[in-house]
N, C-alpha and C positions, 0 to 999 in steps of 0.2 A: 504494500500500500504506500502509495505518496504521502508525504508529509509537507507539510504548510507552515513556514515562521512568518509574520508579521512584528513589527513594532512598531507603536503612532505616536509612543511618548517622547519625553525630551533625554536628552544625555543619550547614554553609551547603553548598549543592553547585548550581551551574550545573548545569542537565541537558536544556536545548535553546537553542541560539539561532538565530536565523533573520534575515538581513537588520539589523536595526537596534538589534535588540529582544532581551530573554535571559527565559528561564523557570528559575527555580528552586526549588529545596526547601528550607527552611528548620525543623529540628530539634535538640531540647532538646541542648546541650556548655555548657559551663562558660561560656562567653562569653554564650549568652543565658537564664544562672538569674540571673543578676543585672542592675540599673541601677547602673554602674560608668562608662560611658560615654555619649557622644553621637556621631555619624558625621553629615555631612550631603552629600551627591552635589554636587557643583557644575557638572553638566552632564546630571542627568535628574531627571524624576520616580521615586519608587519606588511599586509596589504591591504591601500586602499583601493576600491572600487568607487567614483561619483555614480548616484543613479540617478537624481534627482537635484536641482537648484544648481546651488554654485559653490564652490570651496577654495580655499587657499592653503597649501601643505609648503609648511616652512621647516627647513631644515635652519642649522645654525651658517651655511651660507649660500642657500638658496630659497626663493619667492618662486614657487609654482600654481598656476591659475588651471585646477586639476582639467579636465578635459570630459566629460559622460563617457561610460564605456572602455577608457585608459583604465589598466590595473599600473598601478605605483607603489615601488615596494622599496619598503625602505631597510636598509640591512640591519643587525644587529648590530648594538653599541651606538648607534647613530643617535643624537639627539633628533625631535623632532616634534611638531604639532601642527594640529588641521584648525583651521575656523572657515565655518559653514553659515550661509546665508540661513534665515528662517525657515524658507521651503524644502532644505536640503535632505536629504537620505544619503548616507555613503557607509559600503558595504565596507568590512574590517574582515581580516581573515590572519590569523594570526596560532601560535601553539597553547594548546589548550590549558598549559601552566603558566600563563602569560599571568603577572599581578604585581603588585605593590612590593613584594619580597622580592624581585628582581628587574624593578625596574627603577630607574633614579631619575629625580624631576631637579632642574635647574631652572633659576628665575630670571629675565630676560630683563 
């Protein structure tokens, strides 16, 4: 049987994981209207997918204006954060022990 994720709230939200790996949803909360921060994974890759609106994925030396449909994957150790327009959706795809105990945020 198929299975169905949606999310229509605000912020970040895990919404499947499977084996190794986690799918998430990622929309417009106060945390991503602004660059205030940096975060970098010290143990995965992250991918963004844009699906919907508009977004900005900034690394610590690069401004990218993400594209619909582009996966953008930002390596491990990398600093980096996204801020999304209101209307936005952007898919996240990342290892499923992705958290807070391995990941380090630096203030901008």
């Amino acid at each position: 049987m198929i299975e169905k994720y949606t999310f229509n709230g605000n912020d970040f939200k895990s919404v499947l994981q499977f084996e190794g790996w986690k799918i998430g949803l990622l929309r417009y909360s106060e945390r991503f209207s602004s660059f205030k921060v940096l975060e970098r994974h010290l143990l995965t890759d992250e991918a963004f997918i844009l699906l919907l609106g508009s977004a900005v994925l900034y690394t610590e030396t690069e401004q990218i204006e993400m594209e619909k449909g582009v996966v953008y994957n930002v390596p491990k150790g990398e600093y980096h954060h996204i801020v999304v327009s209101e209307d936005a959706t952007v898919m996240v795809v990342e290892n499923s022990n992705t958290s807070e105990d391995n990941t380090e945020i630096k203030r901008v």
